[in-house]
Biopython code that builds the backbone (N, CA, C, O; Angstrom):
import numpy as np
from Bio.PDB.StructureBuilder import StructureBuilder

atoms = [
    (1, "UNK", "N", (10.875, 20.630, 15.716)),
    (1, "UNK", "CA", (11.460, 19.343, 15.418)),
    (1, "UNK", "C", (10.463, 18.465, 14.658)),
    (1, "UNK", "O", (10.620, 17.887, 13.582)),
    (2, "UNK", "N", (9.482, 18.500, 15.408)),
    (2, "UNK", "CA", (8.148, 17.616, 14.401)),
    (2, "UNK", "C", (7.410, 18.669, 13.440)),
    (2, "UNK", "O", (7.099, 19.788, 13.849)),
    (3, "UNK", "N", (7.146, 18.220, 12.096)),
    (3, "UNK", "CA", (7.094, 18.244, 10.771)),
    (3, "UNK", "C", (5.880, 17.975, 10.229)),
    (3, "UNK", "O", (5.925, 17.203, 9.271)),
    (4, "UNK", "N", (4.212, 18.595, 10.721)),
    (4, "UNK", "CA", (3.092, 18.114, 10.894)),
    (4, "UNK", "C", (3.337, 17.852, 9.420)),
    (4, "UNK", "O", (3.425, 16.664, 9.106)),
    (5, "UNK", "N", (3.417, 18.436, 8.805)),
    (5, "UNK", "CA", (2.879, 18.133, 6.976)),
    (5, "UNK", "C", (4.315, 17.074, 6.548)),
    (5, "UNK", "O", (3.962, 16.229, 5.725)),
    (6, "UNK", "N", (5.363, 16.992, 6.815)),
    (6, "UNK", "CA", (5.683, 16.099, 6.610)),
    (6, "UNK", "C", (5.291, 14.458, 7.161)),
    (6, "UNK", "O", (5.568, 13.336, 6.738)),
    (7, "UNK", "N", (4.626, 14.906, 8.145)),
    (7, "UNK", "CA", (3.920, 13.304, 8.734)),
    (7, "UNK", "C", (2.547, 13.197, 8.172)),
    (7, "UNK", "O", (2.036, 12.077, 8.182)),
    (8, "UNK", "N", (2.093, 13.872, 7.841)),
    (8, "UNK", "CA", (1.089, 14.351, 7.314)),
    (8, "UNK", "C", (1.230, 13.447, 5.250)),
    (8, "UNK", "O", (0.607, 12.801, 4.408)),
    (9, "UNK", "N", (1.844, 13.764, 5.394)),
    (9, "UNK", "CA", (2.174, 13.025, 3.980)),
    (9, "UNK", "C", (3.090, 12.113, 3.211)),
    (9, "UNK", "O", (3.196, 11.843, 2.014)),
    (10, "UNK", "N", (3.984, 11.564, 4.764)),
    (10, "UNK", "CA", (4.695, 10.369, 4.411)),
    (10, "UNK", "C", (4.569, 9.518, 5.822)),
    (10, "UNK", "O", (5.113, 8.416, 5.753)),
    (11, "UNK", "N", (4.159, 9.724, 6.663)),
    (11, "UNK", "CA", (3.409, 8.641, 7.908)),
    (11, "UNK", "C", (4.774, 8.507, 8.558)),
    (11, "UNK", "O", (4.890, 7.505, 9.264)),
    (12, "UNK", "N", (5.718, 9.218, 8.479)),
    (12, "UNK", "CA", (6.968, 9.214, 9.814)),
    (12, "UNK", "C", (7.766, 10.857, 9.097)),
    (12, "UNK", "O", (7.565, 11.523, 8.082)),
    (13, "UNK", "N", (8.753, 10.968, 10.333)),
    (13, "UNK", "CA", (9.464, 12.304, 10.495)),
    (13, "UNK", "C", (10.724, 11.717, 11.062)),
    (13, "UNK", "O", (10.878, 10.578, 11.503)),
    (14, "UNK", "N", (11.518, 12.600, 10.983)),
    (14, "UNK", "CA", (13.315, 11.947, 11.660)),
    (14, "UNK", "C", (13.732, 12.989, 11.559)),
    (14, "UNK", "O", (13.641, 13.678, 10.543)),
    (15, "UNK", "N", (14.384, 13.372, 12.812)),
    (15, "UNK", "CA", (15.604, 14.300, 13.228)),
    (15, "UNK", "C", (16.835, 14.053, 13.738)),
    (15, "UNK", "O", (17.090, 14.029, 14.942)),
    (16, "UNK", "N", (17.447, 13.906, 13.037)),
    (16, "UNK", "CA", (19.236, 13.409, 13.691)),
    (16, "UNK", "C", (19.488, 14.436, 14.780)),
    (16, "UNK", "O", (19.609, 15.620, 14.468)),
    (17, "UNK", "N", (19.585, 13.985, 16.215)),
    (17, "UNK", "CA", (20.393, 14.287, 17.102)),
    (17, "UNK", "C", (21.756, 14.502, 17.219)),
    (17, "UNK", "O", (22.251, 15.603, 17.456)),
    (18, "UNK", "N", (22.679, 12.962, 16.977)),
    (18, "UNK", "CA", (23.578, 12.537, 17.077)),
    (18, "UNK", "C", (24.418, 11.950, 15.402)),
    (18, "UNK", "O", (23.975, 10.850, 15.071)),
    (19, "UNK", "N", (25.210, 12.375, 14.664)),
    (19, "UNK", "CA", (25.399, 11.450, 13.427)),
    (19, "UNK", "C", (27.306, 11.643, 13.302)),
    (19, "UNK", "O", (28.025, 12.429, 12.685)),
    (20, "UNK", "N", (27.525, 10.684, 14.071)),
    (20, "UNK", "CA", (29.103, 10.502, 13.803)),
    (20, "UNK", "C", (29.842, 9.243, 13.606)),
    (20, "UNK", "O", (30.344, 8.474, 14.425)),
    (21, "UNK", "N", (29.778, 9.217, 12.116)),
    (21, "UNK", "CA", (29.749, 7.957, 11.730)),
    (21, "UNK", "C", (28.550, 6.502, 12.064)),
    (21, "UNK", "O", (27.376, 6.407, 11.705)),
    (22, "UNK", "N", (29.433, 5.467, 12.904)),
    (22, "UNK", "CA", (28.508, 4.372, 12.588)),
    (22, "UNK", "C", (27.391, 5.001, 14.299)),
    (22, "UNK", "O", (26.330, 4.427, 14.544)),
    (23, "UNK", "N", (27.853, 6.039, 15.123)),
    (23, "UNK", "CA", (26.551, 6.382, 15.854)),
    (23, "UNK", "C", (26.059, 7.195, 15.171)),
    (23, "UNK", "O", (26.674, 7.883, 14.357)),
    (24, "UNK", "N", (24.673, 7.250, 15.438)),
    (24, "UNK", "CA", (23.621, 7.617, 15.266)),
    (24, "UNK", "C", (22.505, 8.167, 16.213)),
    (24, "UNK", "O", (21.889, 7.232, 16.724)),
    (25, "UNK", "N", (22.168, 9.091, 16.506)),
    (25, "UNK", "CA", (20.582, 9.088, 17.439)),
    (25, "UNK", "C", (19.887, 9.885, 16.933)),
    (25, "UNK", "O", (20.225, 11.063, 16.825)),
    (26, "UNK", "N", (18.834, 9.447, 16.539)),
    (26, "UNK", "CA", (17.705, 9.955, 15.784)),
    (26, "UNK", "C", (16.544, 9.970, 16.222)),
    (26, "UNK", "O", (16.085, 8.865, 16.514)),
    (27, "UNK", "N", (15.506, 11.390, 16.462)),
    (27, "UNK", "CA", (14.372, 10.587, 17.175)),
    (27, "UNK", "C", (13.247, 10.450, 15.950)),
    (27, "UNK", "O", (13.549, 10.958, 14.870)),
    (28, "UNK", "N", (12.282, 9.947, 16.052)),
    (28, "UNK", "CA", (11.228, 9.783, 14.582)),
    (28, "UNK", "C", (10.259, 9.446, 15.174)),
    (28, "UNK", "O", (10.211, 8.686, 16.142)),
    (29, "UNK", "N", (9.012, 10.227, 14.401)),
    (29, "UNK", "CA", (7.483, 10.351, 14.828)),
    (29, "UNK", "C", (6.479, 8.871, 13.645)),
    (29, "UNK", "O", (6.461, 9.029, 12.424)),
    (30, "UNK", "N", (6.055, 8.111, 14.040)),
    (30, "UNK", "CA", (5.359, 7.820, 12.830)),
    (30, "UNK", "C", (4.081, 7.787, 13.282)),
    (30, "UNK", "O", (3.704, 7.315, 14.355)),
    (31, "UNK", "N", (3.323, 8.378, 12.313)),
    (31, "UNK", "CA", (2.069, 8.524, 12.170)),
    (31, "UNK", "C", (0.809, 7.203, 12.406)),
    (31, "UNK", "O", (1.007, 6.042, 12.047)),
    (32, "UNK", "N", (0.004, 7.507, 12.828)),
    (32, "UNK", "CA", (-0.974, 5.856, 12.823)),
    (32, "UNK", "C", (-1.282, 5.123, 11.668)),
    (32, "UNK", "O", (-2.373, 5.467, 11.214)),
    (33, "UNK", "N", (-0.893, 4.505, 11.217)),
    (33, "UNK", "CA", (-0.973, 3.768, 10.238)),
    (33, "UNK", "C", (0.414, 3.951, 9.370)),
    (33, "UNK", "O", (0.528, 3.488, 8.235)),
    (34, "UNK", "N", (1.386, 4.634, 10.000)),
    (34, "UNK", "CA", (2.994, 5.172, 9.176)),
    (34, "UNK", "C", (3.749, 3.734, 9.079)),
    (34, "UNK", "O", (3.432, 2.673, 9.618)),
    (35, "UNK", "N", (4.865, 4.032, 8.211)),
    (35, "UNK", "CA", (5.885, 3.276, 8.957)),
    (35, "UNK", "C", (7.092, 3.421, 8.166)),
    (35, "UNK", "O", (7.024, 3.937, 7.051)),
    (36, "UNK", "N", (8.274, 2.980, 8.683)),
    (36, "UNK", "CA", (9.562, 3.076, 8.301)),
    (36, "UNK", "C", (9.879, 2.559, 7.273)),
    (36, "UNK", "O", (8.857, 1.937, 6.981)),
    (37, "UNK", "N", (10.842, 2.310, 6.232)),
    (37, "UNK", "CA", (11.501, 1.737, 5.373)),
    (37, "UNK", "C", (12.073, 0.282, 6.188)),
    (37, "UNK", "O", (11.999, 0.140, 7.408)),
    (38, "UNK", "N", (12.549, -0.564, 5.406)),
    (38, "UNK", "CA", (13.610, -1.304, 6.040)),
    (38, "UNK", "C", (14.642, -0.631, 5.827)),
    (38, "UNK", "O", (14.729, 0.020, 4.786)),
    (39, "UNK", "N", (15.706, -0.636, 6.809)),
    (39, "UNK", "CA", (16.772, -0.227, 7.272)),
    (39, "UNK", "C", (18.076, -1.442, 7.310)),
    (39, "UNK", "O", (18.014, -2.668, 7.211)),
    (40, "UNK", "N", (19.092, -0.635, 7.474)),
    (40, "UNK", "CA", (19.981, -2.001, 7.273)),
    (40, "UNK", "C", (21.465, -1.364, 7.562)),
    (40, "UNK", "O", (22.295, -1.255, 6.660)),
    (41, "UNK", "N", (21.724, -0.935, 8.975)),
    (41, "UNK", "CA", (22.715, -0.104, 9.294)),
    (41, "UNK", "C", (23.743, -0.844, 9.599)),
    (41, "UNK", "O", (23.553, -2.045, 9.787)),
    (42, "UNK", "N", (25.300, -0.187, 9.734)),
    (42, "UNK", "CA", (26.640, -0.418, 10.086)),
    (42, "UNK", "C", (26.912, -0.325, 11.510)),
    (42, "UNK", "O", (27.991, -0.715, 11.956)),
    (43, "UNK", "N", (25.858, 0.248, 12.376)),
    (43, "UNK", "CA", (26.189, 0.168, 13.947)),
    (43, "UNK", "C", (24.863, -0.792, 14.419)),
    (43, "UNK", "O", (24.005, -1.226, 13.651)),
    (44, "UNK", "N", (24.925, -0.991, 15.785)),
    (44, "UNK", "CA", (23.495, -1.350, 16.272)),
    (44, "UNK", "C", (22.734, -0.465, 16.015)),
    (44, "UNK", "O", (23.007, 0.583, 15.430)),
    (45, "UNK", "N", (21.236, -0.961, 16.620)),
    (45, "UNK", "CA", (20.413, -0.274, 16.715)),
    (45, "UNK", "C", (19.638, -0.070, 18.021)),
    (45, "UNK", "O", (19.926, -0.929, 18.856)),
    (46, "UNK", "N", (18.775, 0.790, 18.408)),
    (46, "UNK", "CA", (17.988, 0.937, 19.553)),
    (46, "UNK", "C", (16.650, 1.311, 19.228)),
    (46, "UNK", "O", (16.475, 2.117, 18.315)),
    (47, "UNK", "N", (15.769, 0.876, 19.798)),
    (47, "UNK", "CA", (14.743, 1.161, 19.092)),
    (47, "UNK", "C", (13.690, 1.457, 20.546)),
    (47, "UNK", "O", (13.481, 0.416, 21.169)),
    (48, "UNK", "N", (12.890, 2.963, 21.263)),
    (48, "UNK", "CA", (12.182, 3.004, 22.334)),
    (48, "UNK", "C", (11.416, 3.773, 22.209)),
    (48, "UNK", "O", (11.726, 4.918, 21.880)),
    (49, "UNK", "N", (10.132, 3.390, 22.435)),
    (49, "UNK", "CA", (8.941, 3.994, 22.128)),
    (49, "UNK", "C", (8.534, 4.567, 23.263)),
    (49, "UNK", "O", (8.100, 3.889, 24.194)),
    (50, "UNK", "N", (8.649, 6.164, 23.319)),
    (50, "UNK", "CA", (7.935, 6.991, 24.353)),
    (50, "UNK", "C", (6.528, 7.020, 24.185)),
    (50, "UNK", "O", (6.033, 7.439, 25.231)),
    (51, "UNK", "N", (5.551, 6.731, 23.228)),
    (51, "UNK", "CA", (4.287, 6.972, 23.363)),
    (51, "UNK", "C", (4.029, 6.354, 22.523)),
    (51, "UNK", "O", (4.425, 6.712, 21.414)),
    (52, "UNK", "N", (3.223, 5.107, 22.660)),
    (52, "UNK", "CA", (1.957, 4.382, 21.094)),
    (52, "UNK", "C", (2.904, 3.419, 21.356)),
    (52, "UNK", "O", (3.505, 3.164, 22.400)),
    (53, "UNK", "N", (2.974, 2.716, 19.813)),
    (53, "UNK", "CA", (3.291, 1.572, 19.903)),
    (53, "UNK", "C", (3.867, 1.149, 18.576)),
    (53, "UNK", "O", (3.877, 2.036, 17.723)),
    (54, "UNK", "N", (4.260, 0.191, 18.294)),
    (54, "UNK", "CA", (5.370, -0.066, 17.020)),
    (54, "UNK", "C", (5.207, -1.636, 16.793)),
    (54, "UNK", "O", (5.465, -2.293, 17.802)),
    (55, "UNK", "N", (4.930, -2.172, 15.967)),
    (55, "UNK", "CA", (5.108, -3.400, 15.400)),
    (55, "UNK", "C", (6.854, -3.423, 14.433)),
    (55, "UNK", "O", (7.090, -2.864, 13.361)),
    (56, "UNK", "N", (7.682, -4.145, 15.164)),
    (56, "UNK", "CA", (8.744, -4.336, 14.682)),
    (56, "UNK", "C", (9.367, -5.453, 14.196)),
    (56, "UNK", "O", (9.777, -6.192, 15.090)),
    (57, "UNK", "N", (9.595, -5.859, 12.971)),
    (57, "UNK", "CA", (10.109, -6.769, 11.989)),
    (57, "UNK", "C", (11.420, -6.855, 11.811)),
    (57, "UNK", "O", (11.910, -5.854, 11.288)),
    (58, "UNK", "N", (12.502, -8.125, 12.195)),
    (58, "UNK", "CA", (13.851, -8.280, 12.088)),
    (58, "UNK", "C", (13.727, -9.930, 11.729)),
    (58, "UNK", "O", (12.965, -10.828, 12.085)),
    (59, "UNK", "N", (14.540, -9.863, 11.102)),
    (59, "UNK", "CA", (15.310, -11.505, 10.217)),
    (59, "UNK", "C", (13.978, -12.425, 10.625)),
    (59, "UNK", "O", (14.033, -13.342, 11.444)),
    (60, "UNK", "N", (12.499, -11.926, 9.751)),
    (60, "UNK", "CA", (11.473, -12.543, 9.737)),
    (60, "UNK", "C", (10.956, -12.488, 11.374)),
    (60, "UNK", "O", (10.059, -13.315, 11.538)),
    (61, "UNK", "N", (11.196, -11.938, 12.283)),
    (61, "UNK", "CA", (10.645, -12.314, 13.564)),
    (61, "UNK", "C", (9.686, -10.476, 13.204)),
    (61, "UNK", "O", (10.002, -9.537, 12.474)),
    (62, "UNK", "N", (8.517, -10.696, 14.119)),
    (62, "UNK", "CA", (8.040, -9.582, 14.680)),
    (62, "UNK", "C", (7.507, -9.252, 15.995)),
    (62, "UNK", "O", (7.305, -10.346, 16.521)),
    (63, "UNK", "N", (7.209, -8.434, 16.719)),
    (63, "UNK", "CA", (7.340, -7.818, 18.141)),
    (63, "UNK", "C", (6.546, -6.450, 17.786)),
    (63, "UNK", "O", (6.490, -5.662, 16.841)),
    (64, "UNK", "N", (5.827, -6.641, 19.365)),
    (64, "UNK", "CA", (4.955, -5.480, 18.992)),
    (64, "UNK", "C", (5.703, -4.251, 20.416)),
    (64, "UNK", "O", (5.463, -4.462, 21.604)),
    (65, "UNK", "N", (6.441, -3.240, 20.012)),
    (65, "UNK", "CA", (7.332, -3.006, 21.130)),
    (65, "UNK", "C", (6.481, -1.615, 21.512)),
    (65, "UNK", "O", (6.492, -0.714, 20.674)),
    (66, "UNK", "N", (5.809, -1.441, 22.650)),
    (66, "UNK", "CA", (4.631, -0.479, 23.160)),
    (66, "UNK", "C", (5.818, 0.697, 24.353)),
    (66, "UNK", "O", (6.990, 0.425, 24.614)),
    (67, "UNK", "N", (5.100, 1.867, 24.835)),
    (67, "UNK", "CA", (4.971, 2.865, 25.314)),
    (67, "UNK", "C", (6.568, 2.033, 26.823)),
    (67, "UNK", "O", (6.327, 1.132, 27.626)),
    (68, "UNK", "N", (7.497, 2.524, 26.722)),
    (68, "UNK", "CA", (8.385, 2.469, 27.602)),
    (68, "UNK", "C", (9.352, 1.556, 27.515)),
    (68, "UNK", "O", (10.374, 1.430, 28.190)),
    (69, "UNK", "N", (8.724, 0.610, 26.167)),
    (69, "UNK", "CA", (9.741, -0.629, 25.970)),
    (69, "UNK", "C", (11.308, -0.252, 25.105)),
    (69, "UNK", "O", (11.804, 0.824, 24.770)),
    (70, "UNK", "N", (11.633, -1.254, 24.995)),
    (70, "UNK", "CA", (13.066, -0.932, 24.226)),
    (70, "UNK", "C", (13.251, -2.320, 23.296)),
    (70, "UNK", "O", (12.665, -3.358, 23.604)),
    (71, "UNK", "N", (13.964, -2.242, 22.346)),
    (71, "UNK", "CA", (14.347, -3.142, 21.255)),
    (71, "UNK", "C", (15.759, -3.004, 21.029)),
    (71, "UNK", "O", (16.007, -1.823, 20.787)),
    (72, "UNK", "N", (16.878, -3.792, 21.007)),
    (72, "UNK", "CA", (17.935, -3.475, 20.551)),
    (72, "UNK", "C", (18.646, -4.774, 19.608)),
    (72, "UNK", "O", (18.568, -5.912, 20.072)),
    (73, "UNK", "N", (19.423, -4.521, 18.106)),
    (73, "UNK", "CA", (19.505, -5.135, 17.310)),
    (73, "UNK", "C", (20.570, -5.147, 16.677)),
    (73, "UNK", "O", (20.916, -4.082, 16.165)),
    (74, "UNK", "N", (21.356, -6.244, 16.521)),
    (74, "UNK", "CA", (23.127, -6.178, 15.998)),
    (74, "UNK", "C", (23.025, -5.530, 14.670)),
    (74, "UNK", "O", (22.045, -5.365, 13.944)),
    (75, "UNK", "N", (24.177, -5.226, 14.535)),
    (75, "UNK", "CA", (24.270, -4.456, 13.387)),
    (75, "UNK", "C", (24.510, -5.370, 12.012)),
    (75, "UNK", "O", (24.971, -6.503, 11.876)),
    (76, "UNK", "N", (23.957, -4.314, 10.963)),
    (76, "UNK", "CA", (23.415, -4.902, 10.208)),
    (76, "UNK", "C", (22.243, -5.725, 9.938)),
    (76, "UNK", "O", (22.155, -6.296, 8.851)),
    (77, "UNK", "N", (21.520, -5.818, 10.643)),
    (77, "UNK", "CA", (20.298, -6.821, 10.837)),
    (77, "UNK", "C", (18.874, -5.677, 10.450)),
    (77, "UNK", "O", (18.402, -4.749, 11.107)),
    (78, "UNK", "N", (18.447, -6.324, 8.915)),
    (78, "UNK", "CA", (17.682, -5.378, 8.342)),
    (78, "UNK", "C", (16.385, -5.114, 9.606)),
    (78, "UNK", "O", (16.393, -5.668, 10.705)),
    (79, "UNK", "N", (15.564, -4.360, 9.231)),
    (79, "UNK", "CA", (14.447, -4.199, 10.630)),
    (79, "UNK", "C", (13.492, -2.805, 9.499)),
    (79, "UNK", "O", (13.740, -2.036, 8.570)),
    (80, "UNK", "N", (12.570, -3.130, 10.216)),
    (80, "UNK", "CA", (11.265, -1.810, 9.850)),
    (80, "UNK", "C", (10.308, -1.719, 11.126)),
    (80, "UNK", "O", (10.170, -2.686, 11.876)),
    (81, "UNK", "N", (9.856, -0.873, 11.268)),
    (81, "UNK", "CA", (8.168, -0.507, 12.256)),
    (81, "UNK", "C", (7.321, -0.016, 11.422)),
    (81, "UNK", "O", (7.418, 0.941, 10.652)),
    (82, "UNK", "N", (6.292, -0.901, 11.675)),
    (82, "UNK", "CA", (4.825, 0.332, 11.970)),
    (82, "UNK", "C", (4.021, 0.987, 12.625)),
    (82, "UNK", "O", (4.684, 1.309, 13.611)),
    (83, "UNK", "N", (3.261, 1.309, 12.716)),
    (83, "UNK", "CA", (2.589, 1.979, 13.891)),
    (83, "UNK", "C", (1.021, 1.725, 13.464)),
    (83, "UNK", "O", (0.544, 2.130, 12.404)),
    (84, "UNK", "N", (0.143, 0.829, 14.681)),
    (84, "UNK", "CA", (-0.833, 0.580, 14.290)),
    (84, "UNK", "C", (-1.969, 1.803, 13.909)),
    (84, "UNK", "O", (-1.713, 2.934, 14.321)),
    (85, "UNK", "N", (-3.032, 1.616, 13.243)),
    (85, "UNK", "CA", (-4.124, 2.495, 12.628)),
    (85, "UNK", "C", (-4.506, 3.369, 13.238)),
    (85, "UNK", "O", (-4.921, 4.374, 12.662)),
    (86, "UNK", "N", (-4.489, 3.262, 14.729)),
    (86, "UNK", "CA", (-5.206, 4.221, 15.485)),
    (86, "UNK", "C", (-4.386, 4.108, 16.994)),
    (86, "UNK", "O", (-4.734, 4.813, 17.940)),
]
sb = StructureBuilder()
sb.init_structure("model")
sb.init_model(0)
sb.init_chain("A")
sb.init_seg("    ")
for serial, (resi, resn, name, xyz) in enumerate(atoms, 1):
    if name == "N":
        sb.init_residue(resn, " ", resi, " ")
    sb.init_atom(name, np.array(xyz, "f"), 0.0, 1.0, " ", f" {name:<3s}", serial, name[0])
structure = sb.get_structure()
């Protein structure tokens, strides 16, 4: 499922679990110093970090959402993470 050389050379990975229509479940690796695109989906979102940590950006707010937390975000509401350096 994880994609060393693809994280390896774009700082995140994604595997669709779930894709039927506006659900979605996807899990994604990002690398230390990685991070996501902005995004800008038709369903909610969920956002839970099993390990490390994520700096997360929505309608100018940011949150640093760490190891067990959860984030969840109406739809449509653009959003990105990063993942700090180390």
């Amino acid at each position: 499922m994880l994609d060393p050389a693809l994280l390896a050379r774009s700082g995140h990975t994604a595997h669709a679990l779930v894709d039927a229509g506006t659900l979605r479940l996807t899990t994604q690796t990002l690398a230390p110093g990685g991070d996501l695109p902005e995004l800008n989906t038709d369903g909610p979102v969920s956002i839970q970090i099993f390990e490390g940590a994520a700096a997360c950006s929505a309608l100018s707010n940011e949150c640093t959402v760490a190891t067990n937390d959860s984030l969840v975000l109406a739809q449509r509401v653009p959003d990105l993470a990063r993942a700090p350096n180390s």
